[in-house]
N, C-alpha and C positions, 0 to 999 in steps of 0.2 A: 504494500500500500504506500502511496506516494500522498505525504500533508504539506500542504500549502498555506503558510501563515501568512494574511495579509494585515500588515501593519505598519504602523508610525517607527516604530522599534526595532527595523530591520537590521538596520549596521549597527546600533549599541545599546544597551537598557539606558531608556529614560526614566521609566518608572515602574507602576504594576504591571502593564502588559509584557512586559522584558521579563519581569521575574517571572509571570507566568508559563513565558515560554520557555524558562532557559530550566525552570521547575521540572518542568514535562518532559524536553527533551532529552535531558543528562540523567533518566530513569533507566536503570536496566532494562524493564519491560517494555519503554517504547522504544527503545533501539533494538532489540530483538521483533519488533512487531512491523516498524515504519521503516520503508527499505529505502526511502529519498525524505529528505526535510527541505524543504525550501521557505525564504524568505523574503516578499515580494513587499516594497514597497516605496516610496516617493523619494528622492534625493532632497536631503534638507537644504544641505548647502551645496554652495558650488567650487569654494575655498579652501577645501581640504588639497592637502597634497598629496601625491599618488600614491604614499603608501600608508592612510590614512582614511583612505575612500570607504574603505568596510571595516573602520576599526581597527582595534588592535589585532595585530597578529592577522589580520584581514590581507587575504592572496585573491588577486586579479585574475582572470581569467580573458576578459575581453571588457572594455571602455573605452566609448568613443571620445569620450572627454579628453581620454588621455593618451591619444592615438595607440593605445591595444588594441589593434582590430587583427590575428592573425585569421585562418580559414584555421577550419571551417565555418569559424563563427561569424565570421565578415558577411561572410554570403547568406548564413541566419539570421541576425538582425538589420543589416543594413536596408534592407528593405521596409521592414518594422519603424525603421528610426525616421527611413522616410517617409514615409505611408503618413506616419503622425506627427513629423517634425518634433523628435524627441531625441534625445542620449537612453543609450543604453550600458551598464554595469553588471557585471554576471561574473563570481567567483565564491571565494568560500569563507567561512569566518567559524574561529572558535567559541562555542556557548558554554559558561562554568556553570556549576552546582551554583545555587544561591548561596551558600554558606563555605563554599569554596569545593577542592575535594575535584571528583569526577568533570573532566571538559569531552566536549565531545563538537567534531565539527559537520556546520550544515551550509548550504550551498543559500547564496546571496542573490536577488535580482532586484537593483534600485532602477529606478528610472528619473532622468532630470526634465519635469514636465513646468518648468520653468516658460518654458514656450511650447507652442503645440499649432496644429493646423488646426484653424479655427471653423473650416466647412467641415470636417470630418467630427468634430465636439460637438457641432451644434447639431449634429444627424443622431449622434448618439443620446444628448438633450432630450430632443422633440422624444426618443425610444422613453426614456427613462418616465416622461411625463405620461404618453402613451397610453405604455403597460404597466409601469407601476403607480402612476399616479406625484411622481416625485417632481418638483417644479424648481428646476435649476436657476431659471429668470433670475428669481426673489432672491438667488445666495450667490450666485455667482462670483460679487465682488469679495465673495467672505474668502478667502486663502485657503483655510481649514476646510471649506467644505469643495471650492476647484480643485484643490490638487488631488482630490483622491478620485472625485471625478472624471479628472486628465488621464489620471493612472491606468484607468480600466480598462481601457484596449488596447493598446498598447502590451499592457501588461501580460492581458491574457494571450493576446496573440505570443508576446517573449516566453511563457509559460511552454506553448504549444512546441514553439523553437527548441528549447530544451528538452525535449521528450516527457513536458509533463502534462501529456494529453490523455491518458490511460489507456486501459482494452480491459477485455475480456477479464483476464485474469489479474491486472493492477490497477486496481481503482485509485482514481484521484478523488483525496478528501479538500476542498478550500473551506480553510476556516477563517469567514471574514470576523477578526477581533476587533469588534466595535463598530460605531457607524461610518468607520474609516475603509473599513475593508467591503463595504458592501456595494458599494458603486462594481467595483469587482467583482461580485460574487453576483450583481444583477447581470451583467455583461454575459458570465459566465452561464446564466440559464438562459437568458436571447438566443446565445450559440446553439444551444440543444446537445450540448454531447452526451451522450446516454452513459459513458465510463468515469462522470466528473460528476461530483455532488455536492455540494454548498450548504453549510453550516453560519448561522450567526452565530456569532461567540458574546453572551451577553456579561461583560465585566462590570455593567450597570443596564441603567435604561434611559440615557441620555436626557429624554423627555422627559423624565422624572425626576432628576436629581433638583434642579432649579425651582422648582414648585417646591419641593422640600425645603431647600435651603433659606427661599424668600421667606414663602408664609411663617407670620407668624408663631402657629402653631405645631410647626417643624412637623418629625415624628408623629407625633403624637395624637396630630389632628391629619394628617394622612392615611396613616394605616389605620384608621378608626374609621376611615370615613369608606375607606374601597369596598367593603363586602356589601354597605347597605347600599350604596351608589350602585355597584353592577345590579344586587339584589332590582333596582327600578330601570336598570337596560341602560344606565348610564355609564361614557365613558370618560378616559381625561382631559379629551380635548372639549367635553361636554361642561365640567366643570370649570378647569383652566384654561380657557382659551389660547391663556397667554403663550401655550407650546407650538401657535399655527406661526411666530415669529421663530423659533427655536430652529438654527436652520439644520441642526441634526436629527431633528424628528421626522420630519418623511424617510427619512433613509431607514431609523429605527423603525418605524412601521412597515416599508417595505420590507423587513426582515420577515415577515408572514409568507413570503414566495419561497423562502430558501428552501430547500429537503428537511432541514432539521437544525433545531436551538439549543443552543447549551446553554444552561444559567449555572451562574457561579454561588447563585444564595437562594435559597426560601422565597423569600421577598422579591428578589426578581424574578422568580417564575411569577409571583402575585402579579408587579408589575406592569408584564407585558401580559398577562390577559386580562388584567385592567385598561389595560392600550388601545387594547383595538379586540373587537368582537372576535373577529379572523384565528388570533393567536388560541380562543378556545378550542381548538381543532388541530392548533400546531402539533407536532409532536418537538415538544420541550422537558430536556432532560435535566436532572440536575448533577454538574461536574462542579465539587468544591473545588478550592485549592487547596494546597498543599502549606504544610508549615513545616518551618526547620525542628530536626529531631536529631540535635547533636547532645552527645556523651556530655555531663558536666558533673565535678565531683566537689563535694563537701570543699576541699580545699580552693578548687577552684574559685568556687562561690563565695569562699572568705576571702581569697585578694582581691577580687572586684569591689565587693560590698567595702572593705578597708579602702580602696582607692577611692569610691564614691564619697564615703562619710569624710575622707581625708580632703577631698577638693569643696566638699560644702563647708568643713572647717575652715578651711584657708576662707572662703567667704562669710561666717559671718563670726567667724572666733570662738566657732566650739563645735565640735561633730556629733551631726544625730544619733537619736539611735536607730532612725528609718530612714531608707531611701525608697521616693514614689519617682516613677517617672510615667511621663507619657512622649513616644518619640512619634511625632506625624507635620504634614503641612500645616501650619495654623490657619485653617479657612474654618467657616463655617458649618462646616459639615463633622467637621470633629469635635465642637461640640464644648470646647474646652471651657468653658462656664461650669458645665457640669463638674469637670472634675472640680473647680475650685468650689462649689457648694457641698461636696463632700468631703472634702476637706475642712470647709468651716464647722460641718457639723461633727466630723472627728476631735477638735481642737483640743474640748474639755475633757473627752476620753483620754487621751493622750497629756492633756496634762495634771490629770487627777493622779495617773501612774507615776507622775514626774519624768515623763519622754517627750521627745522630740522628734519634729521629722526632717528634713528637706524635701521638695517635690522638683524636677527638673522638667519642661518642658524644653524637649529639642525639637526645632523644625524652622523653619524658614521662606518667606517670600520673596527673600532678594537675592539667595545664591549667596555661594561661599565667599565672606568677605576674606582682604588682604592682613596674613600675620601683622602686619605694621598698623593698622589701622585697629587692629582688636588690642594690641598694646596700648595703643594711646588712649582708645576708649577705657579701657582696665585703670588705667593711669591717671588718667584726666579726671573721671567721675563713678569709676566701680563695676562697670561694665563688668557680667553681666545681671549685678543685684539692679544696679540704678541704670536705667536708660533715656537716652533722651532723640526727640522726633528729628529724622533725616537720615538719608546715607553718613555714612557706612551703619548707625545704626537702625532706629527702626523705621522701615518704608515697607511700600509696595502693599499694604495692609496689613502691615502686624503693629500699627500705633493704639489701638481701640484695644490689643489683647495687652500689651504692654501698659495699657491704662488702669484695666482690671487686676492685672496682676502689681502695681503697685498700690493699689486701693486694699488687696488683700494684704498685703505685708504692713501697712500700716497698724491694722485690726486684729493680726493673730500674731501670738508669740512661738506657741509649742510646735508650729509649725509654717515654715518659709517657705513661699515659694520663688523661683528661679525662671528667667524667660532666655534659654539661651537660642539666642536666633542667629546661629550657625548651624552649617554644615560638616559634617563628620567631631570627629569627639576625643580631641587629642592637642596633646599642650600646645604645639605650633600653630593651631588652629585659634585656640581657644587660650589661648593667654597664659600668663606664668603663675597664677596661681592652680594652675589644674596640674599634678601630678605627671611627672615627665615620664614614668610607665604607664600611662594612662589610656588607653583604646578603644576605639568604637563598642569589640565586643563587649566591654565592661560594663556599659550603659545597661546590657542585656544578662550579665551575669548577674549585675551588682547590686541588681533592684527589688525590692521588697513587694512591691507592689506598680502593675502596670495598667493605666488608665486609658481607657478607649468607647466611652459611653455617646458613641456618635447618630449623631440625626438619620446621618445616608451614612450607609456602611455596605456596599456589594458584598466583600467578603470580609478583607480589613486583616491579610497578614498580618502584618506588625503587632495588632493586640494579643495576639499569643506568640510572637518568636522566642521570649522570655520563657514561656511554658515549659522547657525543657530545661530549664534555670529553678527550678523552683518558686518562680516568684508568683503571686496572688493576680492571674490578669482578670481585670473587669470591664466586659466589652456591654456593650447596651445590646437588647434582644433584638433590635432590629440587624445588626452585624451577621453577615452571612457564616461569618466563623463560629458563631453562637448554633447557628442552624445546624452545622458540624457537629460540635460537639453533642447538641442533644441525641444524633445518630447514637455518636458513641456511649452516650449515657442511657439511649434505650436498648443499648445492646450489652447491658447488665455491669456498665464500667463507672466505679464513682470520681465525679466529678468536681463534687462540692467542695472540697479542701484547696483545690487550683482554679476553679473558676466563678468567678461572684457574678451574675448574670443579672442587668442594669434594667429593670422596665418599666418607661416613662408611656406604656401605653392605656394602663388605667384609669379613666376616667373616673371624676368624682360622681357620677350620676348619669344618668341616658340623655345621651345629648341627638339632635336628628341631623343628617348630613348639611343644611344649614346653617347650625348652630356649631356645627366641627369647622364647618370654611370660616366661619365669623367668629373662632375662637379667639378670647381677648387673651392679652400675656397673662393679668392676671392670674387666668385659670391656669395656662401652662404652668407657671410660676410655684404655685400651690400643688399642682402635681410635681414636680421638679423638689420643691420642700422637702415631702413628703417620702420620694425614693432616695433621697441623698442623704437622709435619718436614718433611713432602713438600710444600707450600703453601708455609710460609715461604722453604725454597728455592725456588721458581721465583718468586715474587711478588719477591725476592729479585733473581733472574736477570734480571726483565723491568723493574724500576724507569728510569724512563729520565732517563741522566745527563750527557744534553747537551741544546740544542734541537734539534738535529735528530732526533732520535730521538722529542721530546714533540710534534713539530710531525707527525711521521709516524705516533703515536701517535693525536695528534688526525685528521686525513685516514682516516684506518682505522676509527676508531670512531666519529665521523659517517657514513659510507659503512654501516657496521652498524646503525647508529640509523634510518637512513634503510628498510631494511631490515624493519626491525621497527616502522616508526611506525604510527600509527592508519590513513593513508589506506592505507597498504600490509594494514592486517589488516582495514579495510573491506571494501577493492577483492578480497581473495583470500580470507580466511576467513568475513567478519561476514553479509555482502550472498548468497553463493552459500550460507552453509546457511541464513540468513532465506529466499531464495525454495526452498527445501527443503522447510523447513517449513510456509509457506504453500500451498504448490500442491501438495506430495507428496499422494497419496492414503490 
């Protein structure tokens, strides 16, 4: 079987989609299963130097960018490149283990659609408007949503160039990964090839995430509202109109054409047959992801947790006796209010004991600032307890989180919170008071307690990567890695000592789908109250305050890691709805 990943992520991990694929592919089971990998999609830039074009360690095979054109491949694309007035890029690159460990390499196809023949786009346009109903006009000028558009034929045509047009006995699976890959994946059913079969890959639901984030009443008043709303035949675009502007939502609703859906959570199978009537008939399956399940031992977990408590020392003149972290982008979607509301309702637990915590927030909207610049910040004013609005410190939206989080420190003693908005987690990065053995994994060893109680959560890695650390993660029930774990906990495994499970979906009283859309903060607020009382206590009750107890912690939540790692969501979810897809009729 020949899989075809279509994506943003081709040449290097940007983000989730990266780690998903790189999860998937460096599994024993899908390299014995998938006899070709390929990864198709857009050229970002046009600046890289030639041996830089697919990354590191990235081998050319033919670009015409960069006069590689030997035969026979000259005489396969060149016609391609003409036909659409595009570059073509075709070689191979190495994909790692997320957590390092096993590489395995797959074969690369960018295309630079920077420019293109605009009679042959606009043919494919009018197709796209047609038969799927998707209206390029209205997005056109949007970047994010032409380029993948540009890509699609071209693309598939360059696929076919390659030998990855299937037969009889090798099917081609494309999996378009998000609303990016499916301009492709529509192309690809136009064609008709009866040995090629097209998958949406839902790592959210585009049209969904924005309505969550805006409305006020996030979570809460969403998934409250979807069962009575279909219950009267109603759908999102019925409600929120506001997703006919969303230019990645016809392409998400076209995902109804493909052969077959993967969702990555619970909630987004809800989702997309909240989306559209259509999807009630999809066949949509559900493929979690995969979390890290590395070895981590008693000792281990005490030099990190030493290193932690020793860099919060250096910042405020004494070391806890808790480290909390939460590591993600600081948008909206994470939520990060919440953890501070449970935090303020742990305060008096913690200081009745006479303990202390630290809470580390890592994450960033403006990229990895310059060592020199985090020095002077440290120097000049405290950087990262005290912050002040601008480059090199807070921009790009993290002044509002930075505002909250000095509002918090003002008010609580037994427990501080920390806003470090960098990237990566290591003295040269992060300033001379952070411990010069200090490393990223440590954040993940070191931490006591891991925060993740997010509005939108498709799956939401990161809230359990600590899980094989022993630490306490606490994801909110909307998190598709919470839908996981329930798996494993109705398949007779306990869960409750490693994972506190956040749910702001409660309602104080029957409210009717008008009263959910018109939810005031108020109400939120008072629900919010309410589970971050009930959290702190038990988050609270489960801190563990001997070794024995962090050593039985760790044994438990490795054994769950394990559980849920890539080869485990290979072997039982990935691999069994791939030959679904491919062979179903």
């Amino acid at each position: 079987m020949i899989v075809v990943h279509v994506t943003h992520e081709a040449v290097e991990k940007i983000g989730g989609i990266g780690a998903v694929i790189a999860g998937l592919v460096t599994t024993d089971t899908y390299d014995k299963t998938v006899s070709r990998t390929i990864l198709l999609g857009p050229l970002l830039k046009t600046d890289s130097p030639v041996n830089r074009r697919l990354g590191d360690g990235g081998k050319i095979i033919y670009s015409s960018l960069d006069a590689i054109t030997p035969p026979p491949w000259r005489e396969k694309f060149h016609p391609i490149e003409k036909t659409y007035d595009v570059g073509i890029i075709y070689g191979t690159r190495n994909v790692s283990e997320p957590c390092g460990g096993r590489t395995v390499e797959v074969e690369v196809l960018v295309l630079d659609v920077f420019h293109a023949n605009p009679d042959r786009l606009n043919l494919f346009k009018s197709e796209l408007f047609k038969k799927f109903g998707v209206p390029s006009d209205r997005f056109e000028k949007i970047w994010e949503y032409e380029q993948y558009v540009r890509l699609a034929e071209p693309g598939y045509e360059a696929l076919k160039a390659i030998g990855a047009n299937g037969g009889q006995q090798q099917r081609v699976v494309l999996l378009a990964h998000e609303y990016m890959g499916m301009p492709t994946a529509l192309k690809t059913i136009l064609a008709g090839s009866p040995n090629t079969r097209t998958v949406f890959y839902a790592h959210e639901v585009a049209s969904v995430r924005p309505i969550v984030e805006d409305m006020p009443g996030h979570d809460t008043m969403f998934y409250n509202v979807i069962e009575p709303a279909a219950g009267e035949g109603r759908t999102v675009e019925d409600l929120f109109p506001s997703v006919f502007a969303n230019f990645k939502h016809p392409l998400v609703k076209a995902a109804r054409y493909c052969d077959h859906v993967f969702a990555v959570g619970d909630y987004i199978e809800r989702e997309l047959r909240f989306l559209d009537p259509h999807f009630q008939r999809s066949h949509i399956d559900l493929v979690y992801n995969g979390i890290p399940a590395v070895a981590t031992t008693p000792r281990d977990k005490q030099l990190s947790r030493a290193r932690m408590q020793q860099y919060a020392g250096n910042l405020f003149g004494e070391k806890p006796d808790w480290i909390f972290t939460h590591v993600c982008r600081p948008v909206v979607s994470k939520a990060i209010w919440r953890d501070l509301r449970v935090l303020h309702e742990m305060e008096p637990l913690l200081a009745e004991r006479g303990e202390t915590a630290v809470y580390f927030m890592l994450g960033t909207l403006a990229g990895q600032r310059r060592p020199q610049d985090v020095r002077q910040m440290e120097k000049v004013y405290g950087w990262p307890v005290r912050h002040e609005r601008g480059y090199p410190d807070l921009c790009g939206g993290e002044e509002a989180l930075g505002v909250c989080v000095d509002g918090f420190n003002k008010d609580h003693r037994a427990i501080r919170a920390v806003l470090v908005n960098q990237w990566d987690w290591n003295a040269q990065v992060c300033g001379q008071r952070m411990p010069v053995e200090m490393v990223f994994a440590d954040v993940r060893r070191g931490t006591d307690v891991e925060f993740g109680l997010s509005v939108y959560e498709p799956f939401g890695i990161s809230q359990f990567e600590p899980l094989c650390c022993g630490a306490i993660c606490v994801p909110s029930n909307v998190c598709g890695c919470m839908g996981f774990a329930r798996k494993v906990r109705d398949a007779g495994v306990e869960i409750s000592e490693n994972i506190v499970e956040g749910d702001f979906l409660v309602l104080p009283g029957e409210m009717s789908v008008e009263q959910l859309l018109n939810m005031p903060l108020s109400t939120r607020d008072e629900i919010e109250t309410g589970e971050a009382r009930r959290l702190a206590a038990e988050i609270f009750r489960l801190l563990p305050r001997d070794e024995s107890a962090r050593a039985r912690r760790i044994e438990r939540g490795f054994d769950l890691a394990q559980r849920m790692s890539w080869e485990h969501v290979v072997q039982e979810y990935f691999l069994p709805s791939l030959g679904r897809a491919a062979w179903q009729a």
